[in-house]
C-alpha positions in Angstrom: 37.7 -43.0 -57.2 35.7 -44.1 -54.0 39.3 -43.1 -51.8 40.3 -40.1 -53.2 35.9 -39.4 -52.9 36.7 -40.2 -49.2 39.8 -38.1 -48.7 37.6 -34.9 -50.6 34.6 -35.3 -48.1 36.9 -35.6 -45.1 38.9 -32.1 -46.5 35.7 -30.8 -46.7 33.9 -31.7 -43.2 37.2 -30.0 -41.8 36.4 -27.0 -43.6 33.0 -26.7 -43.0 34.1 -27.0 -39.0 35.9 -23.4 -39.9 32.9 -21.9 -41.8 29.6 -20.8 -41.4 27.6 -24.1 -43.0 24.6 -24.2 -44.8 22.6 -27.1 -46.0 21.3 -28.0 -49.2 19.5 -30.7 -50.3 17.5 -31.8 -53.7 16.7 -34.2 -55.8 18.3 -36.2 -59.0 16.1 -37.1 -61.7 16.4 -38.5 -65.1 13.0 -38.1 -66.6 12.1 -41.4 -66.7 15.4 -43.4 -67.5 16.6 -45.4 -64.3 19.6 -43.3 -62.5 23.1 -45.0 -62.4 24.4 -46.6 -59.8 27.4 -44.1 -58.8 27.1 -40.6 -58.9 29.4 -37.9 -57.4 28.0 -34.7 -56.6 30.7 -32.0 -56.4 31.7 -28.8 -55.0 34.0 -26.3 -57.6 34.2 -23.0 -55.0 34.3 -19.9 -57.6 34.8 -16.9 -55.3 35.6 -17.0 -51.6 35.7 -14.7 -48.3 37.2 -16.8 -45.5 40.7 -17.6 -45.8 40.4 -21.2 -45.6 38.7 -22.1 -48.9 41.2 -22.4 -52.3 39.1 -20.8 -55.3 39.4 -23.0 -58.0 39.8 -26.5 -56.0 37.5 -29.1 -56.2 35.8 -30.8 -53.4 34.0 -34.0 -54.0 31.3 -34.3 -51.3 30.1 -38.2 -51.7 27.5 -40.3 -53.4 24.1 -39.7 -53.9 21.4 -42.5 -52.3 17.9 -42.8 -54.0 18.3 -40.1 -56.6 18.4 -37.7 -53.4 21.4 -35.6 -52.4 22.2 -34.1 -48.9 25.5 -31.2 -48.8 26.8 -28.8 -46.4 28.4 -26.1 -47.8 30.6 -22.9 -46.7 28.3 -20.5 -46.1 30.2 -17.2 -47.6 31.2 -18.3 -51.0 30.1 -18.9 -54.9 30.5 -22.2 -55.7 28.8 -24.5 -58.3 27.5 -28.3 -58.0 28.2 -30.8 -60.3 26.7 -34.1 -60.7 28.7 -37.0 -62.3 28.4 -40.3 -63.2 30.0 -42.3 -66.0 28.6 -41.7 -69.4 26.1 -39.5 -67.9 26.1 -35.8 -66.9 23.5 -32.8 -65.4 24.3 -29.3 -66.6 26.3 -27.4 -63.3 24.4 -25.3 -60.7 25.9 -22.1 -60.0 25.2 -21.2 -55.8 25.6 -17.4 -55.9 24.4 -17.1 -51.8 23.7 -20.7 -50.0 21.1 -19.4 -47.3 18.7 -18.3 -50.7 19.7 -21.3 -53.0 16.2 -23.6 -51.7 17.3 -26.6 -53.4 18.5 -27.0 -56.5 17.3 -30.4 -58.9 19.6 -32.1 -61.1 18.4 -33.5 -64.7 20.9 -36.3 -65.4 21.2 -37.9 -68.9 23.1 -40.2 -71.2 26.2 -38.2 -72.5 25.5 -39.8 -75.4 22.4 -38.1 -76.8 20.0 -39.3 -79.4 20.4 -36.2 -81.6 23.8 -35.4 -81.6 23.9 -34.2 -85.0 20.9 -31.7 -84.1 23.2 -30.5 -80.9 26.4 -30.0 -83.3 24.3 -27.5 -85.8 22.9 -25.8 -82.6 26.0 -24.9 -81.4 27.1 -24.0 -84.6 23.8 -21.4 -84.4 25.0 -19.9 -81.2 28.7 -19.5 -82.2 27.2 -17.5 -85.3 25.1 -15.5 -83.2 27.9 -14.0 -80.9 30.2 -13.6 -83.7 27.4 -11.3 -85.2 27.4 -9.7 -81.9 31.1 -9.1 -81.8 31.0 -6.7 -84.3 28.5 -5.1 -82.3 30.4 -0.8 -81.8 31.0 0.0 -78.8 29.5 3.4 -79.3 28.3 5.3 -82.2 25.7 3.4 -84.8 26.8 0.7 -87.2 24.2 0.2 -90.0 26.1 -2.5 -91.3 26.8 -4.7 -88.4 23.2 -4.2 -87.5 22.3 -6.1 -90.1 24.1 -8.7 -90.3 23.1 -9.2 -86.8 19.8 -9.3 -88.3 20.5 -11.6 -90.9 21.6 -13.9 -88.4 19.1 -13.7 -86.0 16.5 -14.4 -88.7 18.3 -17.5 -90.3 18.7 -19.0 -86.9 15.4 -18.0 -86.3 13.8 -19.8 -89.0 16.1 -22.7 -88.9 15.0 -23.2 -85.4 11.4 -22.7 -85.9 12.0 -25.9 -88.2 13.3 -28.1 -85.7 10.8 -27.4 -83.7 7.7 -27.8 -85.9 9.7 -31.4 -86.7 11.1 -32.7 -83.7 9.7 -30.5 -80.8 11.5 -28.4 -78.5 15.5 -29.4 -77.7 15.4 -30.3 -74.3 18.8 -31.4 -72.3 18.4 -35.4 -73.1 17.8 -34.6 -76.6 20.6 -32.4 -77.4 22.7 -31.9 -74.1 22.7 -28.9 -72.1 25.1 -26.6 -74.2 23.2 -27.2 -77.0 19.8 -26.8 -75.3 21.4 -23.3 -73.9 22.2 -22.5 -77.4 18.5 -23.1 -78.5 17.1 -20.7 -75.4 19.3 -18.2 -76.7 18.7 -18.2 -80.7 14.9 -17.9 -79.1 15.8 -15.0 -77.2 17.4 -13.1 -79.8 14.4 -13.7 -82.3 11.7 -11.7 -83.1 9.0 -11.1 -80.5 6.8 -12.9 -81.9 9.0 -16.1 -82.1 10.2 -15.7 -78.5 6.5 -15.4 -77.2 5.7 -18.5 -79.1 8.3 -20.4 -77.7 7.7 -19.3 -74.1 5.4 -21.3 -73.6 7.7 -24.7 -74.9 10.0 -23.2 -72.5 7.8 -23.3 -69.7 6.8 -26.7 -70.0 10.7 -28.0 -70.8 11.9 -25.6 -67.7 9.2 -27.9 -65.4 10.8 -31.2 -66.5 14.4 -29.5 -65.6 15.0 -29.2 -69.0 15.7 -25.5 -69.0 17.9 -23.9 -66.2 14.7 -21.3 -64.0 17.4 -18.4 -64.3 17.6 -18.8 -68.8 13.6 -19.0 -68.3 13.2 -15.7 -66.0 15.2 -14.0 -68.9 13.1 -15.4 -71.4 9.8 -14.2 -69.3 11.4 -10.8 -68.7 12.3 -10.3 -72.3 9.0 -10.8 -73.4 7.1 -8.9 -71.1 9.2 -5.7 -71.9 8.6 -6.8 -75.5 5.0 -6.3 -74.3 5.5 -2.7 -72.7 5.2 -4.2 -69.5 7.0 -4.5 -66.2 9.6 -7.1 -66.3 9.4 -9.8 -63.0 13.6 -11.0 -62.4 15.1 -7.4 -63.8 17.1 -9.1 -66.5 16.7 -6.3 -69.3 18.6 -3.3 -69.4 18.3 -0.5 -72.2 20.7 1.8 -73.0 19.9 5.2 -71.3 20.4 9.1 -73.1 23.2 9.7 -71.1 24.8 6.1 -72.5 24.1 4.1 -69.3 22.6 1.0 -69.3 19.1 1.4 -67.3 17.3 -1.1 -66.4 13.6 -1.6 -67.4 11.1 -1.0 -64.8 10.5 -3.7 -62.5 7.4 -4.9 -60.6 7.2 -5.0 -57.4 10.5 -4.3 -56.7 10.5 -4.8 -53.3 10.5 -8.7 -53.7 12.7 -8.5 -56.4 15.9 -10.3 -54.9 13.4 -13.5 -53.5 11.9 -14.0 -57.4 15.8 -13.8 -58.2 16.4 -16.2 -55.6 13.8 -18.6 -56.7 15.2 -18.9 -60.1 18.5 -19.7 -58.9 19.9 -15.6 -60.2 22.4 -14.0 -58.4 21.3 -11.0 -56.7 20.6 -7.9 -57.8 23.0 -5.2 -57.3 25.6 -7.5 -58.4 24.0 -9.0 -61.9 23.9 -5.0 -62.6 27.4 -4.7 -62.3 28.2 -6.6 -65.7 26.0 -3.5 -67.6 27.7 -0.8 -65.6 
C-alpha cells in the first residue's frame, strides 16, 4: 500500500507540473475517538478540461500527519476526496471548483457503527421514498401516485420522529453516512412542520460534521420557502405555468455563488441545469 501510495503521489506531482494547481488543506476529526494511525486521503477526478487528467482514475495523494491534511490539486476539474483508513471511513467530498472549495473537514468513524440495525431500516426508508417518487408522472396529475407518495412520506415521517425522540438525531458515527443521508432526506420530504423541527437537530449535527453544509443549505432553503420567504443557497425550484421549473426567489442574489461556495454547492448556473 505505502508503494503503490508513493507511485500515485509521484503521478500526481507530475501532473500538477502540467496544470494550474490549487491548494487545499483541512482537518480530520473523529469527534472525540483517537484517529488511526494510517490514513490515505484520495483524489477520484470526475470531470476534466486539460488533456492530461484520466476521468475516472484514482490518485492517491499521501498520508495524513496530526489529523491535518495538505493537497494540491488540478485546478480545472471536479474531483472528489476521499479519506481512508482500515475499518474506518469519512463520507466523500465532492470539489466542484478548487479556487472556492475553502477547506473541506473530514468526520472519520468506525465502519462498524453502534446502530447498524437503526442504519439498515433507514435505508430501507429512503429506498421507499424514491420508489414513491418513481411513479411520480411526468406531466399531467396523478391522484393516485400522489398519495402514496404521501402515505410514504408520513410513515417515514413518524417512524423517524420516533428514533429521534428515543435515540436522538442519526449522526454519521451512529448510523454511517448513507444512512444519516437517508435520515436528512425522510426530514426533508416531511411535513413543514417536521422539517422545521428538525432544523434545528440538523444544525447542531452539521457543526460536529455530522451533516454534509450542502444537505443542510437545502434543508434551510426548504424551510424558509415553506415560510413564504426568500430562500439563501437557491436549492428549490417550482414548477412554472408554462411547465418550467423556476426557481424560488432568492436573497440577495448577488452573493449567491459565495453562500454556494461556502457550503461546499456547485455553482449556480450549473445545479439549474438538472431542473431544465
Amino acid at each position: 500500500m505505502q508503494r503503490l501510495s508513493r507511485l500515485l503521489f509521484i503521478h500526481l506531482l507530475c501532473i500538477s507540473a502540467h496544470a494550474d494547481a490549487v491548494e487545499l488543506s483541512g482537518t480530520i476529526h473523529s469527534n472525540g475517538a483517537a484517529l488511526p494511525p494510517a490514513i490515505i486521503i484520495i483524489i477520484i477526478i470526475i470531470i476534466i478540461i486539460i488533456a492530461e487528467l484520466s476521468p475516472g482514475k484514482t490518485y492517491s495523494v499521501g498520508q495524513v500527519e496530526n489529523g491535518r491534511y495538505r493537497i494540491d490539486v488540478p485546478e480545472r476539474t471536479r474531483l472528489a476526496l476521499l479519506v481512508r483508513a482500515p475499518q474506518w471511513e469519512a463520507e466523500p467530498k465532492m470539489i466542484h471548483a478548487a479556487s472556492t472549495a475553502g477547506a473541506p473537514d473530514f468526520l472519520l468513524y468506525r465502519t462498524a457503527v453502534p446502530e447498524a440495525a437503526l442504519a439498515q431500516e433507514l435505508l430501507a426508508m429512503e429506498k421507499d421514498d424514491l420508489a414513491a417518487r418513481a411513479d411520480w408522472p411526468a406531466s399531467g396529475p396523478d391522484l393516485p401516485a400522489r398519495q402514496r407518495m404521501r402515505e410514504v412520506d408520513a410513515r417515514n415521517g413518524a417512524r423517524l420522529r420516533h428514533i429521534i425522540a428515543s435515540k436522538g438525531w442519526p449522526t454519521q458515527m451512529m448510523v454511517g453516512y448513507k444512512a444519516a443521508a437517508s435520515a436528512w432526506l425522510i426530514a426533508q420530504h416531511g411535513s413543514d412542520a417536521f422539517l422545521k423541527s428538525s432544523l434545528a437537530l440538523m444544525c447542531a449535527a452539521a457543526a460536529q460534521g455530522e451533516i454534509t453544509p450542502s444537505r443542510l443549505a437545502l434543508a434551510i432553503d426548504r424551510d424558509l420557502t415553506n415560510d413564504k420567504l426568500p430562500q439563501l443557497y437557491g436549492s428549490q425550484f417550482q414548477t412554472g405555468s408554462d411547465g418550467r421549473s423556476v426557481a424560488f426567489p432568492i436573497a440577495d442574489p448577488q452573493h449567491l455563488e459565495q453562500r454556494r461556495a461556502s457550503m461546499g454547492m456547485e455553482p449556480y448556473a450549473q445545479y439549474r441545469q438538472s431542473f431544465e
